[in-house]
N, C-alpha and C positions, 0 to 999 in steps of 0.2 A: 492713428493719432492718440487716440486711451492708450492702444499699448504704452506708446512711446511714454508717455507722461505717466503712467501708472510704475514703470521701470523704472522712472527718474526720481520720482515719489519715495520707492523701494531704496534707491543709493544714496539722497539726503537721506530716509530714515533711516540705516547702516550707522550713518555716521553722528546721524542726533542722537537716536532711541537706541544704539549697539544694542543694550543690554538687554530692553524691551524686545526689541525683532528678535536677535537670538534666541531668546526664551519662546518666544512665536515659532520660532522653528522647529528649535530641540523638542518642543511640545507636539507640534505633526509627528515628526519622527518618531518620537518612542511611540506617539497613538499608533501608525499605520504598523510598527514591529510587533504592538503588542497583538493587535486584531489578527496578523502573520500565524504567532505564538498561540494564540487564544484559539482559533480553528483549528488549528493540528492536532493539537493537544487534544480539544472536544471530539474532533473528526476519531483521530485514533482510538479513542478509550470509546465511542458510542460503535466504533467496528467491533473491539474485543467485546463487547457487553454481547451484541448482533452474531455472534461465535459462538456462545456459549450455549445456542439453543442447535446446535449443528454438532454432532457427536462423534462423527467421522471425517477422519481426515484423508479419505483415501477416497481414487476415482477405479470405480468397475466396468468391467466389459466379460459380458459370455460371447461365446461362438456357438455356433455349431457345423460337420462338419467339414474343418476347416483342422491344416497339420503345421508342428511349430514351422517348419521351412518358410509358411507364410508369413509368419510372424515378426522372422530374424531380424528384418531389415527395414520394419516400416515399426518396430520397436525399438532399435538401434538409435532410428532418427528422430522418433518422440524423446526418447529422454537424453539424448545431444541437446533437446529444448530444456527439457525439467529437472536436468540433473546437479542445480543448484540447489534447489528447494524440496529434490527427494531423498528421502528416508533408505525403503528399499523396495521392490517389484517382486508379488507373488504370482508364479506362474501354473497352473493347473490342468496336467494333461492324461490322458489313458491310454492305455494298449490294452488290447484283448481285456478289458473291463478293470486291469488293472487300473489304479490310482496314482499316478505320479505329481511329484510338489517339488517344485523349485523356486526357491529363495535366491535374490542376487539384490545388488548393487551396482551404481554407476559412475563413473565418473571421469569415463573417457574409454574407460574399458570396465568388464564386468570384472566384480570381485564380492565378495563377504563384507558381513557389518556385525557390528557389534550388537545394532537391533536384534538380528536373527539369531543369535548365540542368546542374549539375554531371553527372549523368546523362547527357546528351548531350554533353557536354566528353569524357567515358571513352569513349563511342560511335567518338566521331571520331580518338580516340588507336590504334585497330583498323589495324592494318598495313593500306596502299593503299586506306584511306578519305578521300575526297576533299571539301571541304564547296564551297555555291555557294550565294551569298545569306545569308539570315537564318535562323533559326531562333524558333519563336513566342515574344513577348516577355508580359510584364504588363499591356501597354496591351490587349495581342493578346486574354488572355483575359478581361480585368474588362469589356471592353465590346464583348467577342462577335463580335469582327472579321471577315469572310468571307476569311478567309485558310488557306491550307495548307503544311505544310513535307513535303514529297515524298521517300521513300524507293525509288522504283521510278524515276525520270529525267523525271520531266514539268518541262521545261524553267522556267526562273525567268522568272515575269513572263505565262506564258500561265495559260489557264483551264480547271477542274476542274468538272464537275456532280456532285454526289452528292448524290439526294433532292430535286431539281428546286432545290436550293441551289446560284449559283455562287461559286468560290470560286476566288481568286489565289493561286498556286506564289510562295511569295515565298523560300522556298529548296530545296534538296535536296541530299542527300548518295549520293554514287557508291563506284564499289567500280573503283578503275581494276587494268584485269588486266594478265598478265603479255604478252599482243601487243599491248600498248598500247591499248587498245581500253577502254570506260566501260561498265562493267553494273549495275542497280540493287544498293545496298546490301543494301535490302530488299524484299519485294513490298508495301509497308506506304505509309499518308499520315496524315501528323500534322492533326487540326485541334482550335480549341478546346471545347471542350463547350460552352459556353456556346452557339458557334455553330454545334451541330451540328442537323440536321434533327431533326423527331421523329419520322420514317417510319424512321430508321436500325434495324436493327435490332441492339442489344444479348447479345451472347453472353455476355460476366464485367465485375465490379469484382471492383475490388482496392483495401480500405484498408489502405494503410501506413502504419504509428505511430513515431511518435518514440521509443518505450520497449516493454517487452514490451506487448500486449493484456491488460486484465483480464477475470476474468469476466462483468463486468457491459458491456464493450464488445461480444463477442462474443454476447450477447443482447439485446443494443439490434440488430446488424446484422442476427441470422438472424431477431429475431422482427421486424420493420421488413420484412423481403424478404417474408419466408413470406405477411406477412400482405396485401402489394401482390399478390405475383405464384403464389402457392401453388404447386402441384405443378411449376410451368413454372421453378421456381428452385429451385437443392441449394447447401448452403451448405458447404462444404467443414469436416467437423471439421475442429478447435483442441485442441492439447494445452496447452491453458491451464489452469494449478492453481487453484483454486476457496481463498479465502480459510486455508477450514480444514487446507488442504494444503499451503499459506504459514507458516501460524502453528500448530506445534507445541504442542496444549494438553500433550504429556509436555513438551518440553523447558520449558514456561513453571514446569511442577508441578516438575522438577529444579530450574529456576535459585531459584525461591523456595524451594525444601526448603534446599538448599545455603546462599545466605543467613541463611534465619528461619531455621534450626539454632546459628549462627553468634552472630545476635542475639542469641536463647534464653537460650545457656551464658551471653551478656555478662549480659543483665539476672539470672541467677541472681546470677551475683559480686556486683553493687552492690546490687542487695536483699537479698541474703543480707548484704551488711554493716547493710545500716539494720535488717532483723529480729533481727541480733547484740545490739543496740541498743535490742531493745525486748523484754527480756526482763520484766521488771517490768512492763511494761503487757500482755505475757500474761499473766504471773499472776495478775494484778487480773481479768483475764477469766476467770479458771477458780474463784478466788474467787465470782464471779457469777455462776456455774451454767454458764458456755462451757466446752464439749468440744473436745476435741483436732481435731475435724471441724470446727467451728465456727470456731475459729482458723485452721483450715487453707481454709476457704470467704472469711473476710474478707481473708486477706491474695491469698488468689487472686481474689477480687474485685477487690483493690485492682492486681493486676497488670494485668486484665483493662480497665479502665477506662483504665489508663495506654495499652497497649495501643494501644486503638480513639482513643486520641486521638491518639497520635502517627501512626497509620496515615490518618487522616483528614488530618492535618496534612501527611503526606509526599505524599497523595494529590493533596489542593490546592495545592501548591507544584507537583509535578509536572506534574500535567494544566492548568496555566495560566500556568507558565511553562516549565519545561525544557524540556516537550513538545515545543514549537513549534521548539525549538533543535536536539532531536536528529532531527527529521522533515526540517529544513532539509540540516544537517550532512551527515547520511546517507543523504536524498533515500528517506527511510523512506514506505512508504504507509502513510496515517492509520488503515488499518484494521488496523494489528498492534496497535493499542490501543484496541479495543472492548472491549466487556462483559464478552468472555468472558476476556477476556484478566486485565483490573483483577477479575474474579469471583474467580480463578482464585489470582491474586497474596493479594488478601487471605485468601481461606481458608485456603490452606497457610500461607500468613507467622502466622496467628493460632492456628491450629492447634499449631504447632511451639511456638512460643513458651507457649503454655495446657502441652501435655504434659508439655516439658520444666519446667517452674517448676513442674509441680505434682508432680513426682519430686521434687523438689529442698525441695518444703514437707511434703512426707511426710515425708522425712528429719528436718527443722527443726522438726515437732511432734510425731516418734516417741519426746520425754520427756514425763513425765507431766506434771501440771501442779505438784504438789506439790513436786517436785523441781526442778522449774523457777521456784518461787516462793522455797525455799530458797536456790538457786543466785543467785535477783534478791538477796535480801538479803545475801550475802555477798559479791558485787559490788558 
């Protein structure tokens, strides 16, 4: 029965108060868009700030042994997960004490990046580092070449075995000293993974990410090892913050209280003008057997329906179009607005607004009805 009468309440006031109700409206609305806005925004920049104490963007794993053969395919399928968000994959293995290093990229198949070239550009900038020949290109690694780039001096253009694999020195980099004399840079040989043996044996990867690592990276990588290589792989903790230590459910409960408080007082003012307005049709109710509580249930019903519909309204406006804007904008991650988040929003935004309007309708039905029916008549 309130419903009903608080709904009819709402379609006379449509058609008396247009101007007033709309404005009761549009005012929920841009509150519950802005509170939308206002979290993202804080959520996103209180992550970057939370970033800036974490210096690594890369997830580690040692072995021990353990040969790449194992590696192939339970790497392959980790970064089919990550290979939106990765950079590129350093690989670290030995033969007979030697040192091997392999650099790749992914992204549906292995290849080269521009990382790893830039990387060895900064290498060769190293006071009295001298280069000779090439260094591995993209052709080199997308179709497995038996090529090597030599950091210890094995001359350019002779030949390398590692793993009953041969392989051509197609460049190297020296360290020329101060008696003029050439000594390896490093004790180290570049080849590419693609074309590495499967007898090598494997000691670490290393994925490096374009952006911080999330939680969900760093448990694609360790449960993927653990479950290949178990006790024979330790995957280096991550101080990586876990969703819920991203997104602030206090500050989401501040920004909405601060807001829906804000709203609250508004819709007091403009409904308190239209119940100004409807004093005679109290009356008529308290005529009819309505109590002072009953009055004060229909018009707070009727708050409450406005309410849920403008918060619906802000919600679908939001989540289907702004969203998409301020996720771009701000290079926001899509999970600062999950469930808990819009739970969270709405409760307090509806909360505030209920408490506050219903101080305000205590007040507004704290005369009697008699005297309020008198009052209608001499207005």
């Amino acid at each position: 029965m309130i419903v009903k009468i608080a709904w009819k309440n709402i379609k006379n006031s449509m058609m008396e108060h247009r101007r007033i109700y709309l404005l009761m409206l549009f005012s929920q609305l841009i509150a519950v868009i802005s509170i939308f806005s206002v979290v993202g925004i804080y959520c996103s920049y209180s992550a970057k700030m939370q970033e800036l104490d974490i210096e690594s963007y890369s997830l580690s794993a040692y072995f021990t042994d353990s040969q790449i053969k194992n590696l192939r395919e339970c790497l392959t399928e980790i970064l089919e997960t990550e290979q939106e968000r990765l950079d590129y994959v350093f690989i670290a293995g030995s033969w007979q004490e030697q040192v091997i290093s392999m650099y790749t990229s992914y992204d549906g198949k292995y290849h080269s990046s521009s990382t790893i070239w830039n990387s060895h550009q900064k290498f060769l900038e190293a006071p009295n580092i001298e280069e000779e020949g090439r260094f591995l290109t993209e052709e080199d690694v997308t179709n497995g070449k038996k090529v090597l780039y030599s950091q210890r001096g094995d001359p350019v253009g002779s030949k390398v075995e590692i793993a009953g694999v041969e392989y051509e020195v197609i460049g190297r980099s020296m360290q020329h000293m101060a008696d003029g004399t050439d000594a390896p840079a490093v004790d180290d040989v570049i080849i590419p993974y693609t074309a590495c043996s499967d007898q090598v044996k494997v000691f670490a990867v290393i994925l490096n990410f374009r952006e911080l690592p999330r939680q969900a990276d760093y448990t694609v990588f360790k449960d993927g090892l653990e479950a290949a290589f178990g006790d024979k792989v330790e995957v280096e903790e991550f101080d990586i913050l876990d969703e819920d230590t991203r997104i602030s459910l206090r500050s989401v409960i501040v920004v909405s209280l601060m807001i829906g408080v804000i709203s609250a007082l508004n819709v007091c003012l403009l409904y308190g003008y239209i119940i100004g307005r409807r004093k005679k049709q109290m009356a008529i109710y308290g005529i009819l057997g309505a109590t002072n509580r009953i009055c004060l249930a229909i018009q707070e019903m009727e708050i409450l329906l406005v309410s849920v519909g403008a918060e619906l309204a802000g919600f679908l406006i939001f989540r289907f179009v702004l969203q998409k804007v301020l996720v771009f904008v701000y290079e926001m991650e899509g999970a600062i607005y999950g469930q808990k988040t819009y739970l969270a929003i709405f409760f307090v935004y509806f909360a505030c607004v209920l408490a506050i309007t219903f101080v305000m309708l205590l007040f507004a039905n704290r005369e009697k009805l008699t005297d309020r029916l008198r009052r209608a008549q001499s207005d």
